[in-house]
CHARMM internal coordinates of N, CA and C (Angstrom, degrees):
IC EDIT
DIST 1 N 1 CA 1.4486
DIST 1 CA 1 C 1.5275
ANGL 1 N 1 CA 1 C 107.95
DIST 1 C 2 N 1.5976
ANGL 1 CA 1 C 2 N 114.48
DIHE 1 N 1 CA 1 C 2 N 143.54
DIST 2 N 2 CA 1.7363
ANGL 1 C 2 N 2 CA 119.98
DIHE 1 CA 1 C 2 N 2 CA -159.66
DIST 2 CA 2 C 1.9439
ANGL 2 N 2 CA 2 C 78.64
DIHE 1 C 2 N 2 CA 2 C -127.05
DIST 2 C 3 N 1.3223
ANGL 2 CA 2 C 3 N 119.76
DIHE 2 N 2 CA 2 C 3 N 137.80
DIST 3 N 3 CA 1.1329
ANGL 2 C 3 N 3 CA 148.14
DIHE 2 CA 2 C 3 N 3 CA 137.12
DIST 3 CA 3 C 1.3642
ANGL 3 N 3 CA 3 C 110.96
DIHE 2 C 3 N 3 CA 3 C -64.93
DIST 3 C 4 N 2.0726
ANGL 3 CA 3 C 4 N 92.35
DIHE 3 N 3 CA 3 C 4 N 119.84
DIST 4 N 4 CA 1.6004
ANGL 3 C 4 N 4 CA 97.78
DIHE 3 CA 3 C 4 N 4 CA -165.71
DIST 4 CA 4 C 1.3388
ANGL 4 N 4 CA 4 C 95.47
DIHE 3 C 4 N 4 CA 4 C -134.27
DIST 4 C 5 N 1.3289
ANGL 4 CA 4 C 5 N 128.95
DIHE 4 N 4 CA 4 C 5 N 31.59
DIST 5 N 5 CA 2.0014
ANGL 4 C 5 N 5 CA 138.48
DIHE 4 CA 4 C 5 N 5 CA -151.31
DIST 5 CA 5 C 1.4616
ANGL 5 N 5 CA 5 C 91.93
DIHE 4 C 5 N 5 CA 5 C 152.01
DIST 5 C 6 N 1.7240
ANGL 5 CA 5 C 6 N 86.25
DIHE 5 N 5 CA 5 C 6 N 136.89
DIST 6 N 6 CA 1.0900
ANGL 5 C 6 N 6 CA 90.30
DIHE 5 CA 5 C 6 N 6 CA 145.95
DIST 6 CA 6 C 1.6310
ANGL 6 N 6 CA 6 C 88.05
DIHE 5 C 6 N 6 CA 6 C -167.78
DIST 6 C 7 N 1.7822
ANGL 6 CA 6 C 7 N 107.56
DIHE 6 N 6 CA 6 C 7 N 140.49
DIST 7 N 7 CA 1.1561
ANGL 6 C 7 N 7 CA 115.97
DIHE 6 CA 6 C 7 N 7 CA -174.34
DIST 7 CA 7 C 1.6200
ANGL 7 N 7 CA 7 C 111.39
DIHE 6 C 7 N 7 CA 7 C -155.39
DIST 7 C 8 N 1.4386
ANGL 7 CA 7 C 8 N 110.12
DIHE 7 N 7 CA 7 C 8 N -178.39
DIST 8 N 8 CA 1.7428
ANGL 7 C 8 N 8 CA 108.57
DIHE 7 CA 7 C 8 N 8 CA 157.32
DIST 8 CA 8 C 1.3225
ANGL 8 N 8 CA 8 C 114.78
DIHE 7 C 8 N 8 CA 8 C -156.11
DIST 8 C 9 N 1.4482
ANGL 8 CA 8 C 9 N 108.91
DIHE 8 N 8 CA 8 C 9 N 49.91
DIST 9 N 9 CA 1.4351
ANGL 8 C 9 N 9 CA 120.11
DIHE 8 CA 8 C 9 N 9 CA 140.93
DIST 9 CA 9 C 1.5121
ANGL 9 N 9 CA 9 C 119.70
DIHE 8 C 9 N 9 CA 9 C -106.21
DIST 9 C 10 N 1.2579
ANGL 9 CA 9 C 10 N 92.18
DIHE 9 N 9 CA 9 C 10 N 111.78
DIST 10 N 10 CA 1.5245
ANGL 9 C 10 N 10 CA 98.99
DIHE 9 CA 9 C 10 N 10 CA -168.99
DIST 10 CA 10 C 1.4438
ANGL 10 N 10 CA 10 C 126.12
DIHE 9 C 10 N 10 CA 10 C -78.59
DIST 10 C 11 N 1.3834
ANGL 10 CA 10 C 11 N 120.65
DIHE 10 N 10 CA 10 C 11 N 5.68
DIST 11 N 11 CA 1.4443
ANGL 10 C 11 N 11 CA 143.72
DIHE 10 CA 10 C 11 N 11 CA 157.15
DIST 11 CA 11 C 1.4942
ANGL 11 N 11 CA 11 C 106.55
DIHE 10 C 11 N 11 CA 11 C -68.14
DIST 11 C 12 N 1.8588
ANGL 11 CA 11 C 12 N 100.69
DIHE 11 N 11 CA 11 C 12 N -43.24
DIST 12 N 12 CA 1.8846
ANGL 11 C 12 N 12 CA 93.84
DIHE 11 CA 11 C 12 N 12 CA -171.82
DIST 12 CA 12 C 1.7112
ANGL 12 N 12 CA 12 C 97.09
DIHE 11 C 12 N 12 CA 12 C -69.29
DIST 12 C 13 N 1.2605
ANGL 12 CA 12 C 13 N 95.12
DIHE 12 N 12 CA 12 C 13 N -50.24
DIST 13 N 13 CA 1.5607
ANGL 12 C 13 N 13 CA 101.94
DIHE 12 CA 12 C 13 N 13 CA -161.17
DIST 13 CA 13 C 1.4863
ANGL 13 N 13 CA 13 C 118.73
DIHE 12 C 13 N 13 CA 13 C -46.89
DIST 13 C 14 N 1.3807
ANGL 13 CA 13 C 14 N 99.29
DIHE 13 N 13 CA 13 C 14 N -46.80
DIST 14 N 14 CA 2.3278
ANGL 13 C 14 N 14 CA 107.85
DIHE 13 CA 13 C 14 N 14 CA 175.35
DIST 14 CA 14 C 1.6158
ANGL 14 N 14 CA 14 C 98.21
DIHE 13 C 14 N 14 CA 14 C -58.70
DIST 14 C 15 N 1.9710
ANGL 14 CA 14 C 15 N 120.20
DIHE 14 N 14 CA 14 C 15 N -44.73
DIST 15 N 15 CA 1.3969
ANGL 14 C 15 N 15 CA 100.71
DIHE 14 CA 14 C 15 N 15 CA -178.59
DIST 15 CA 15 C 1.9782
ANGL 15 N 15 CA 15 C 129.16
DIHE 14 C 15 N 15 CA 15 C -40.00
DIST 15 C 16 N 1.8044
ANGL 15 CA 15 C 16 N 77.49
DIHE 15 N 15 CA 15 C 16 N -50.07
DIST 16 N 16 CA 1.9751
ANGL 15 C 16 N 16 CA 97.71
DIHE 15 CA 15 C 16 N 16 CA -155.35
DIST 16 CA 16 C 1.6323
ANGL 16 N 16 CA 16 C 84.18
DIHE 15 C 16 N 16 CA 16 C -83.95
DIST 16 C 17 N 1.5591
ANGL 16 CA 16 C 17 N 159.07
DIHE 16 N 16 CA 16 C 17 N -26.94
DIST 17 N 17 CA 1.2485
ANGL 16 C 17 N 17 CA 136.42
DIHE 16 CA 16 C 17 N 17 CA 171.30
DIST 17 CA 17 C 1.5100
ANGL 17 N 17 CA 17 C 102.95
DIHE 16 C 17 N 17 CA 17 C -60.24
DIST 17 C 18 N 1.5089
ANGL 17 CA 17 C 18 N 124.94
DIHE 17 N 17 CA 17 C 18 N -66.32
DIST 18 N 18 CA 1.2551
ANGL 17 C 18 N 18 CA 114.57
DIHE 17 CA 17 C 18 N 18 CA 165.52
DIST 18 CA 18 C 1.4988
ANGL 18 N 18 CA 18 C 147.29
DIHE 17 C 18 N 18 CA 18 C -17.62
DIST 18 C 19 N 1.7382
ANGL 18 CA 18 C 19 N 102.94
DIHE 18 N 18 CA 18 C 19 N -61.84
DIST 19 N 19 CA 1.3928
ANGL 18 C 19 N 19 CA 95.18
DIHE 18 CA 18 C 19 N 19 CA 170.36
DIST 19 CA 19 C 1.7427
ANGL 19 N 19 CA 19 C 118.71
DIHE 18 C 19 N 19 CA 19 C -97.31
DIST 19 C 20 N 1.8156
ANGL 19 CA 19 C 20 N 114.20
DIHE 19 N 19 CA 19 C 20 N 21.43
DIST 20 N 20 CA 1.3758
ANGL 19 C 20 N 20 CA 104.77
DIHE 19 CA 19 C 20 N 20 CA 144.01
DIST 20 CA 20 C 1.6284
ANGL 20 N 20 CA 20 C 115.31
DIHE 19 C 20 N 20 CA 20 C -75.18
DIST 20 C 21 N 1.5515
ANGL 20 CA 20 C 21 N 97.74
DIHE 20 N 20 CA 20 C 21 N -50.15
DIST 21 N 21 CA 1.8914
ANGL 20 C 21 N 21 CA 98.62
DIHE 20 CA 20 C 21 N 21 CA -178.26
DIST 21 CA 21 C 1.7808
ANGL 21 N 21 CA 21 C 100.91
DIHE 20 C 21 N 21 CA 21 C -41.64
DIST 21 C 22 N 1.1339
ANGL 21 CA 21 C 22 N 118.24
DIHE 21 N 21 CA 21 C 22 N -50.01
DIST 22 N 22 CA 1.2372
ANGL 21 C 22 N 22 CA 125.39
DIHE 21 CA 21 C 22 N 22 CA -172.16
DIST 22 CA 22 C 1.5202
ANGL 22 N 22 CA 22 C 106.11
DIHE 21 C 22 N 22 CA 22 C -28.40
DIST 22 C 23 N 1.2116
ANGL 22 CA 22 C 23 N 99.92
DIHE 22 N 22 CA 22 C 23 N -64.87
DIST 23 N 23 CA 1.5143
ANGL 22 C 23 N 23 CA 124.05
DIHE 22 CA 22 C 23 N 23 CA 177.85
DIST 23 CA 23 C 1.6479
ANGL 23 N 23 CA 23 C 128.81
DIHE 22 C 23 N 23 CA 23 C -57.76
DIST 23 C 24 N 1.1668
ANGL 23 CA 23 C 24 N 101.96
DIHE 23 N 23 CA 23 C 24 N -11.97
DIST 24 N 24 CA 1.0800
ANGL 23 C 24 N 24 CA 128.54
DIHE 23 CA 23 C 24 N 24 CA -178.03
DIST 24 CA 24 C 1.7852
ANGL 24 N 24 CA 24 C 126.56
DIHE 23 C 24 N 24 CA 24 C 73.13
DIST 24 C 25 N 1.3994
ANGL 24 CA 24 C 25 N 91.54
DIHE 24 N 24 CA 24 C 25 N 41.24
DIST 25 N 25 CA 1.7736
ANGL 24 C 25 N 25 CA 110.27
DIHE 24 CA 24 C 25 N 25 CA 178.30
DIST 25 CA 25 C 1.0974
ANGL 25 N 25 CA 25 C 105.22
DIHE 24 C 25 N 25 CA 25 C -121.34
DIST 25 C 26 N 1.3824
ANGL 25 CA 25 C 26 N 109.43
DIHE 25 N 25 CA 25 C 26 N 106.31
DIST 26 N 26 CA 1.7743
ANGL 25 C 26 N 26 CA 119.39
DIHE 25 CA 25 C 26 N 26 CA 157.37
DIST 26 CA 26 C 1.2267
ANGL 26 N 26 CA 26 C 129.77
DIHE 25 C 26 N 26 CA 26 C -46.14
DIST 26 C 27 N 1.1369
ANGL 26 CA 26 C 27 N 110.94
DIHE 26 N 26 CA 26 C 27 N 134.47
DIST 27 N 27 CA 1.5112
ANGL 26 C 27 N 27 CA 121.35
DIHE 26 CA 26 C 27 N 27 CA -172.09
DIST 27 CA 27 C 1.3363
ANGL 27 N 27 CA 27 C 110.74
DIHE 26 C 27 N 27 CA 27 C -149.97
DIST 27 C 28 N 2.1239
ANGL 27 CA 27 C 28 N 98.03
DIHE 27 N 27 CA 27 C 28 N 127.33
DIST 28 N 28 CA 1.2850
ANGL 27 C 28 N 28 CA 106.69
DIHE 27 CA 27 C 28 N 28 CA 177.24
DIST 28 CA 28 C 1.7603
ANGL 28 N 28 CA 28 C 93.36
DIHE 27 C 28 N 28 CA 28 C -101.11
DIST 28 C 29 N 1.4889
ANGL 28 CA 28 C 29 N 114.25
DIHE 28 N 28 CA 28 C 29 N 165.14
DIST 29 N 29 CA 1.2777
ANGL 28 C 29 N 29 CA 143.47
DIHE 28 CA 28 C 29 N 29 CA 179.56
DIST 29 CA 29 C 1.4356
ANGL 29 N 29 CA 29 C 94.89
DIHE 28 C 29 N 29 CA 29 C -122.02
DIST 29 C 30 N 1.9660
ANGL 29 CA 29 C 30 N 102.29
DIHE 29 N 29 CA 29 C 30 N 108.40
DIST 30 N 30 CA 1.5251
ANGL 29 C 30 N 30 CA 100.46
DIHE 29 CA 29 C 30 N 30 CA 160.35
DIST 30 CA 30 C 1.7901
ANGL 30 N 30 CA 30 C 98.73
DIHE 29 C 30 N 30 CA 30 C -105.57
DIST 30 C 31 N 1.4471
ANGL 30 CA 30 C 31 N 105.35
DIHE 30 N 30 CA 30 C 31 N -174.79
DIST 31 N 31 CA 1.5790
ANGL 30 C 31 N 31 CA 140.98
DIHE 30 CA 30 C 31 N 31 CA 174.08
DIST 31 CA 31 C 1.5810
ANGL 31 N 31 CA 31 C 87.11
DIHE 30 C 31 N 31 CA 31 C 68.74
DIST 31 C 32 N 1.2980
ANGL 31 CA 31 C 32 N 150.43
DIHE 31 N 31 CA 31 C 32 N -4.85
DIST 32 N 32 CA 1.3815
ANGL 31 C 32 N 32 CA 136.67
DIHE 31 CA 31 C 32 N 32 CA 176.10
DIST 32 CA 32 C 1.4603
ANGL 32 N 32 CA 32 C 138.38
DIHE 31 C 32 N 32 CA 32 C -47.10
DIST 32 C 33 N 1.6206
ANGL 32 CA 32 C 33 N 115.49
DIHE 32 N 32 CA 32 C 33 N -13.14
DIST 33 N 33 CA 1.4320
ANGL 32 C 33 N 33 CA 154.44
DIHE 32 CA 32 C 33 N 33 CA 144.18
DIST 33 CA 33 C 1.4190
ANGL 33 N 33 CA 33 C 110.94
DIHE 32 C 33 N 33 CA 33 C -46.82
DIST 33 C 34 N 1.5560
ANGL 33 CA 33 C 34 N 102.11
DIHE 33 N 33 CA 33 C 34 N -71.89
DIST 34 N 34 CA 1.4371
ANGL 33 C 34 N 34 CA 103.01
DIHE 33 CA 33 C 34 N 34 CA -177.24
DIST 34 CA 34 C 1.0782
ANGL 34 N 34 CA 34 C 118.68
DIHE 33 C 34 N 34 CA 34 C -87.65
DIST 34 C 35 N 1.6629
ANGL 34 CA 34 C 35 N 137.58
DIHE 34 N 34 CA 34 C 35 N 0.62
DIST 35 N 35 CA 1.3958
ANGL 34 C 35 N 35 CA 128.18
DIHE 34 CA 34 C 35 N 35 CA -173.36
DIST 35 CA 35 C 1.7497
ANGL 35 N 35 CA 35 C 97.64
DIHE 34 C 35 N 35 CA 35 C -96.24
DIST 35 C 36 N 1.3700
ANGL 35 CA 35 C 36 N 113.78
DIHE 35 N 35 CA 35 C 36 N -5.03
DIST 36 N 36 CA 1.7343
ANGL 35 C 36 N 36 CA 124.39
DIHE 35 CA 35 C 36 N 36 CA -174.78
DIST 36 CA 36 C 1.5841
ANGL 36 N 36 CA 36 C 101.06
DIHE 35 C 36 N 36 CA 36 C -92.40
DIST 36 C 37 N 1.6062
ANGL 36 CA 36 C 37 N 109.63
DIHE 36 N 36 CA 36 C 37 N -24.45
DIST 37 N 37 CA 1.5285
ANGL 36 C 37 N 37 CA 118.61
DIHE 36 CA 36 C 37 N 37 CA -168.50
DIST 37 CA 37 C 1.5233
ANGL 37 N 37 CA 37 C 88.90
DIHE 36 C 37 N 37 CA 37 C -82.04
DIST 37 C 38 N 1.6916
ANGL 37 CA 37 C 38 N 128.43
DIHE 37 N 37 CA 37 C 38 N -57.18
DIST 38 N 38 CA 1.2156
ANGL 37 C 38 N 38 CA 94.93
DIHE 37 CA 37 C 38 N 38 CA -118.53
DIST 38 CA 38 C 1.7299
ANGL 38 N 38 CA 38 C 84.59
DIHE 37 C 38 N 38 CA 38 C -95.64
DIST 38 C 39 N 1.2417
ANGL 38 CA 38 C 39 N 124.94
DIHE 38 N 38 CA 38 C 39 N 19.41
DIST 39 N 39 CA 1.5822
ANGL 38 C 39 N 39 CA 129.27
DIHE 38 CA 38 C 39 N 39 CA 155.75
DIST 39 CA 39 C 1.8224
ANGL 39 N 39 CA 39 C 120.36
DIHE 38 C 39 N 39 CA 39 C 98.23
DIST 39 C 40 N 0.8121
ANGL 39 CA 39 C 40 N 116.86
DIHE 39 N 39 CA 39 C 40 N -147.12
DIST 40 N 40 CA 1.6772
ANGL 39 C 40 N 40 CA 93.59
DIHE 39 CA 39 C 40 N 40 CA -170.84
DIST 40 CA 40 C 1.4392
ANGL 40 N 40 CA 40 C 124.42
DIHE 39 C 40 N 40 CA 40 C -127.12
DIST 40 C 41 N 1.9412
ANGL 40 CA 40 C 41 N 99.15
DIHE 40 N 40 CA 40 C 41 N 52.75
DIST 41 N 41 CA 1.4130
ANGL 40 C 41 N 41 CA 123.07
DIHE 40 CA 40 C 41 N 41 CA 178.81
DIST 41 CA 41 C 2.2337
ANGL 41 N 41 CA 41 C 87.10
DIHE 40 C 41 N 41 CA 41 C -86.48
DIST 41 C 42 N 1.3131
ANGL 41 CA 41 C 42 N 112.97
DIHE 41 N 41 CA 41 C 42 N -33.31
DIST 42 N 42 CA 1.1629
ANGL 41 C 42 N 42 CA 113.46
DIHE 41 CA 41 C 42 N 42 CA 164.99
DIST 42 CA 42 C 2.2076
ANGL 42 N 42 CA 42 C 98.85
DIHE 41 C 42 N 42 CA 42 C 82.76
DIST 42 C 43 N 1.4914
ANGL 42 CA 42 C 43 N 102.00
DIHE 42 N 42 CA 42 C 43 N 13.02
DIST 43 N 43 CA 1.4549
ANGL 42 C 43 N 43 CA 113.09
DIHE 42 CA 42 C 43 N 43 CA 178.08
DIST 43 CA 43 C 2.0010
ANGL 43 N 43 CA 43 C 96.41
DIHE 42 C 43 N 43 CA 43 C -63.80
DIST 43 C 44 N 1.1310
ANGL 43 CA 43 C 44 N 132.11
DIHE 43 N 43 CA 43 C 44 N -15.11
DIST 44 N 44 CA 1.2330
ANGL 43 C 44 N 44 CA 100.00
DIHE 43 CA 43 C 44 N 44 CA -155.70
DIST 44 CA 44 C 1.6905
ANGL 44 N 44 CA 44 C 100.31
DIHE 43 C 44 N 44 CA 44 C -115.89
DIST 44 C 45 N 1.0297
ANGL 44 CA 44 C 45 N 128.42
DIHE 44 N 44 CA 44 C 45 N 111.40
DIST 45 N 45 CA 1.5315
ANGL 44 C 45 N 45 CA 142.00
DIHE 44 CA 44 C 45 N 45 CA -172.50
DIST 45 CA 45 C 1.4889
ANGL 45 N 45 CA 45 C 107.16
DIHE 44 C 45 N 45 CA 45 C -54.37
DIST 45 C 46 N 1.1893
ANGL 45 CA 45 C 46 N 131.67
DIHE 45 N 45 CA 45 C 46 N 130.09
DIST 46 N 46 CA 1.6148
ANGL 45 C 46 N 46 CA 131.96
DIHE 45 CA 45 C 46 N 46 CA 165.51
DIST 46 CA 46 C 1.7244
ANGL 46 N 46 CA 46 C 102.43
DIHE 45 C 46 N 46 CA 46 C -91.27
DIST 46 C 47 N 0.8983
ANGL 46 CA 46 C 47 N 126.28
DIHE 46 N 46 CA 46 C 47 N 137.33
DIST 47 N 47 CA 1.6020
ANGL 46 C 47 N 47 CA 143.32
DIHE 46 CA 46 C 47 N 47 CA 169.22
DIST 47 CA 47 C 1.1736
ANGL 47 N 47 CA 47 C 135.48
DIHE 46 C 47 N 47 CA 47 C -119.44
DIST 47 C 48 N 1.6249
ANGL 47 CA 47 C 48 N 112.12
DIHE 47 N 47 CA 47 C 48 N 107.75
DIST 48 N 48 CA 1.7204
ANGL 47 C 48 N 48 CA 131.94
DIHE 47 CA 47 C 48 N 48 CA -150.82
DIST 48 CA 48 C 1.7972
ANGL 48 N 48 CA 48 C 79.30
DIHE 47 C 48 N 48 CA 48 C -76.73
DIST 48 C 49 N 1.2777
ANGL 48 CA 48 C 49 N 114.11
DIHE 48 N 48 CA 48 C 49 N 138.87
DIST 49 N 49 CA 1.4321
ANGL 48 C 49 N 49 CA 127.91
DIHE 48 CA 48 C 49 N 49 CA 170.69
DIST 49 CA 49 C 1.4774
ANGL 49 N 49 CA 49 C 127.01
DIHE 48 C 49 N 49 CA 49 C -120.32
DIST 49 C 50 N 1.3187
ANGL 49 CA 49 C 50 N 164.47
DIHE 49 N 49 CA 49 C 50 N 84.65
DIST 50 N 50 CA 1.0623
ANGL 49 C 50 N 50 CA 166.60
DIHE 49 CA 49 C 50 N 50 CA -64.70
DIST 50 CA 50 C 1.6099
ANGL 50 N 50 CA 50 C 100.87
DIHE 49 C 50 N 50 CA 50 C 177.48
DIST 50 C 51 N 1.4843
ANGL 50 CA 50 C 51 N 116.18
DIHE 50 N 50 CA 50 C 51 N 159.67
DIST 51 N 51 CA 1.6086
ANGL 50 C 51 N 51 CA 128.27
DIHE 50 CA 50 C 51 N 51 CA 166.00
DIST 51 CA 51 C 1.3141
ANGL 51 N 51 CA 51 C 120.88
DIHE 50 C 51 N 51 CA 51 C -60.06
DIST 51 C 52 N 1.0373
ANGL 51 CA 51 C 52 N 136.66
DIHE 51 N 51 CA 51 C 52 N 153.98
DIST 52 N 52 CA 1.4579
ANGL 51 C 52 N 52 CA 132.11
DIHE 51 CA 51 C 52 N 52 CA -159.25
DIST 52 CA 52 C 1.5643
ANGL 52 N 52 CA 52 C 100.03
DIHE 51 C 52 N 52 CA 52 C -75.86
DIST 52 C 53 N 1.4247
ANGL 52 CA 52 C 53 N 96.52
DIHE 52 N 52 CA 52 C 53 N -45.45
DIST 53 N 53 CA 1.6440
ANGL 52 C 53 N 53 CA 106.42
DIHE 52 CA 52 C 53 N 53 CA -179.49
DIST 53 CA 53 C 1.6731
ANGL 53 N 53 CA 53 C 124.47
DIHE 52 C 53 N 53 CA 53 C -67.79
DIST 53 C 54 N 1.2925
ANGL 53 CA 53 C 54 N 105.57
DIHE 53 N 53 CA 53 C 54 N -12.42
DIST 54 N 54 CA 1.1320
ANGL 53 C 54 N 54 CA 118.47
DIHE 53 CA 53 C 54 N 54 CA -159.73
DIST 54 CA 54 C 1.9093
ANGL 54 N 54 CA 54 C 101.40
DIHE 53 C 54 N 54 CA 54 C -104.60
DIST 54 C 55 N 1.1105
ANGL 54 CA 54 C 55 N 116.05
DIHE 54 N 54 CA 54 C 55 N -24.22
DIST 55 N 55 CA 1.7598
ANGL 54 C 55 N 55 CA 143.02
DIHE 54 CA 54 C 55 N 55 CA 154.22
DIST 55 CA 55 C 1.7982
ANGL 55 N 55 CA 55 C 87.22
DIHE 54 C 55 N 55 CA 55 C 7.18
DIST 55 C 56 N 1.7163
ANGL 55 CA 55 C 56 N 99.72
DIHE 55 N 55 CA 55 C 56 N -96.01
DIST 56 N 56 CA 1.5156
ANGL 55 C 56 N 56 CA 118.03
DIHE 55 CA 55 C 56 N 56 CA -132.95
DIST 56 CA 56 C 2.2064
ANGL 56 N 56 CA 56 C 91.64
DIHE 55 C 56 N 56 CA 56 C -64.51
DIST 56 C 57 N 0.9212
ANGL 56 CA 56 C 57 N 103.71
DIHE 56 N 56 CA 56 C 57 N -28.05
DIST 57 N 57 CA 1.6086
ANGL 56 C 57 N 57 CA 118.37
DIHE 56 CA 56 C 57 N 57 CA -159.56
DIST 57 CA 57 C 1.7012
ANGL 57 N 57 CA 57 C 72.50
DIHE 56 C 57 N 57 CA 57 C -85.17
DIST 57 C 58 N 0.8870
ANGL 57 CA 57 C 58 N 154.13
DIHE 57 N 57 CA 57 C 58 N -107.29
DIST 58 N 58 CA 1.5355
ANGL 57 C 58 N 58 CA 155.01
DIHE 57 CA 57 C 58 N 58 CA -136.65
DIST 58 CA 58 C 1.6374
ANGL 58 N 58 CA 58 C 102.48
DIHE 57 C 58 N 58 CA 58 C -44.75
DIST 58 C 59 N 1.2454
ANGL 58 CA 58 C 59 N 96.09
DIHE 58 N 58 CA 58 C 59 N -35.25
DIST 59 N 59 CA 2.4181
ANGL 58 C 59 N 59 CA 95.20
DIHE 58 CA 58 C 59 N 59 CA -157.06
DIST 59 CA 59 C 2.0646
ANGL 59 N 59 CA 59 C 66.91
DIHE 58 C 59 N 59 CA 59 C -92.36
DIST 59 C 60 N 0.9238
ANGL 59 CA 59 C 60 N 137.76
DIHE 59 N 59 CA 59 C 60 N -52.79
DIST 60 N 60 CA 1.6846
ANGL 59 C 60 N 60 CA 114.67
DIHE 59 CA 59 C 60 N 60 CA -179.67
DIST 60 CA 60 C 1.9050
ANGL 60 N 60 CA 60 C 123.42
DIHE 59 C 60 N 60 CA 60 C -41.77
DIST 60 C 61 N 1.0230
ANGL 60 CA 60 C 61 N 83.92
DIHE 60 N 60 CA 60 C 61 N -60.29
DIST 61 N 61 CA 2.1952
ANGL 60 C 61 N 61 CA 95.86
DIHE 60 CA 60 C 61 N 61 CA 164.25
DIST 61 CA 61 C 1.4627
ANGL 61 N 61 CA 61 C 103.32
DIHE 60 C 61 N 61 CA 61 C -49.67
DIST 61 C 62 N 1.3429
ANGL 61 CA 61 C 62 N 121.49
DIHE 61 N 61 CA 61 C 62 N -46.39
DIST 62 N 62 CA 1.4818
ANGL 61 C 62 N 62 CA 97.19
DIHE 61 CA 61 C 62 N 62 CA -154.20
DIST 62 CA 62 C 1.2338
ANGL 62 N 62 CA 62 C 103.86
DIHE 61 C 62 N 62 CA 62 C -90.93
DIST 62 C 63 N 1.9512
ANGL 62 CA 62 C 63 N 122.27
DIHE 62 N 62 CA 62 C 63 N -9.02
DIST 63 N 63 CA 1.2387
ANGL 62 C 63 N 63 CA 122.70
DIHE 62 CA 62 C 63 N 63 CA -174.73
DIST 63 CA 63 C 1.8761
ANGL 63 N 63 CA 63 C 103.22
DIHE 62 C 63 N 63 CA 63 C -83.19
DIST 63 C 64 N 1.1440
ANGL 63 CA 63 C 64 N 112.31
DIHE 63 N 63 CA 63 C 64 N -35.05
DIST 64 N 64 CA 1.3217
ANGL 63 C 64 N 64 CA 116.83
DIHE 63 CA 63 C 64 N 64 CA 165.73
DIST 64 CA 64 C 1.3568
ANGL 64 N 64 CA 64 C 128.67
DIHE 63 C 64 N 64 CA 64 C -45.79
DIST 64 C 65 N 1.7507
ANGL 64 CA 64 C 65 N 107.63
DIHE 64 N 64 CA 64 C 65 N -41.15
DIST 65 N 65 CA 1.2495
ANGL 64 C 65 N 65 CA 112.61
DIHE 64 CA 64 C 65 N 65 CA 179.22
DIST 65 CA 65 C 1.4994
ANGL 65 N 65 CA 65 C 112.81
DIHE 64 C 65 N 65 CA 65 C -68.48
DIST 65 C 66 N 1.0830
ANGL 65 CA 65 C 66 N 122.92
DIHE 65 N 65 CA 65 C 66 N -37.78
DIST 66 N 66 CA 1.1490
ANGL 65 C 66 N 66 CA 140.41
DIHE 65 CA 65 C 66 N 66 CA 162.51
DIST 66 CA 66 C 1.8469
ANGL 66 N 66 CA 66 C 116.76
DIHE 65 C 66 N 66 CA 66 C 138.76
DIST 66 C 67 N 1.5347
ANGL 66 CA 66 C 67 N 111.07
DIHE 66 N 66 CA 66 C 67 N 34.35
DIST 67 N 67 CA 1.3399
ANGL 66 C 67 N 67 CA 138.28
DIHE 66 CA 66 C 67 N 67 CA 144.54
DIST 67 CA 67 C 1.4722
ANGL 67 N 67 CA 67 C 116.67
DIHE 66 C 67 N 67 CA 67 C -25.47
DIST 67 C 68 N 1.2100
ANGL 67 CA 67 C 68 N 136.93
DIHE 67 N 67 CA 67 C 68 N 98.07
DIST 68 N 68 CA 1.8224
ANGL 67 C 68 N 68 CA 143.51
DIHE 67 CA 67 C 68 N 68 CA 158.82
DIST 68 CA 68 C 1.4698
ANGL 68 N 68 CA 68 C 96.42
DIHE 67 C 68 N 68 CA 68 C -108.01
DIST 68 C 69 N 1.6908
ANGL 68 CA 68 C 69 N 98.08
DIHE 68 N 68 CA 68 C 69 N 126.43
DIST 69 N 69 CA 1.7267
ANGL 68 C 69 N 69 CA 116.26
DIHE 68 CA 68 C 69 N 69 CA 176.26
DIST 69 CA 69 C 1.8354
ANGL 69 N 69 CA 69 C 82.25
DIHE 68 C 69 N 69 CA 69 C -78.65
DIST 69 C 70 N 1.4965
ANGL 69 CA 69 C 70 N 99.42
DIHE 69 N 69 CA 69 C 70 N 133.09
DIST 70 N 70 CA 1.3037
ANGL 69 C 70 N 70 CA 92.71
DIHE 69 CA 69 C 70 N 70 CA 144.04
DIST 70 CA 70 C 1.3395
ANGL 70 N 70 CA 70 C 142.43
DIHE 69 C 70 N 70 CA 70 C -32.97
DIST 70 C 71 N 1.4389
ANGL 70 CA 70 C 71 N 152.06
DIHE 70 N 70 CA 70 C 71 N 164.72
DIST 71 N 71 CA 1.5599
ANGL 70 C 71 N 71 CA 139.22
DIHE 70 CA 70 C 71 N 71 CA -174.79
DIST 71 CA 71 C 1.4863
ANGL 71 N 71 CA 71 C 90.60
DIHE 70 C 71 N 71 CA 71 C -114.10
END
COOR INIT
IC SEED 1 N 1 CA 1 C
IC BUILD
């Protein structure tokens, strides 16, 4: 699994899991446990995770959607 997001706005995050499923790329959501634990300083990043193969085609969709990796 390739990390293709990672954020903690959870409005962005339900959008861009959505319109990968859309697409038909599965996507697990890790740290979502602990970013609910550690309360609403909002320090702890959730990270959309994807198939290895499935990588270059997912970070393309989300750059389309209008996706910027942090620098």
């Amino acid at each position: 699994m390739r990390e293709v997001l990672r954020s903690n706005d959870a409005v962005q995050l339900s959008f861009f899991v959505a319109l990968l499923k859309n697409q038909g790329i599965p996507t697990v959501v890790l740290d979502s446990h602990t970013s609910v634990l550690e309360g609403s300083a909002s320090a702890i990043l959730q990270r959309v995770m994807v198939a290895d193969d499935q990588q270059a085609q997912a970070r393309r969709i989300l750059r389309e959607a209008g996706w910027t990796a942090p620098s």
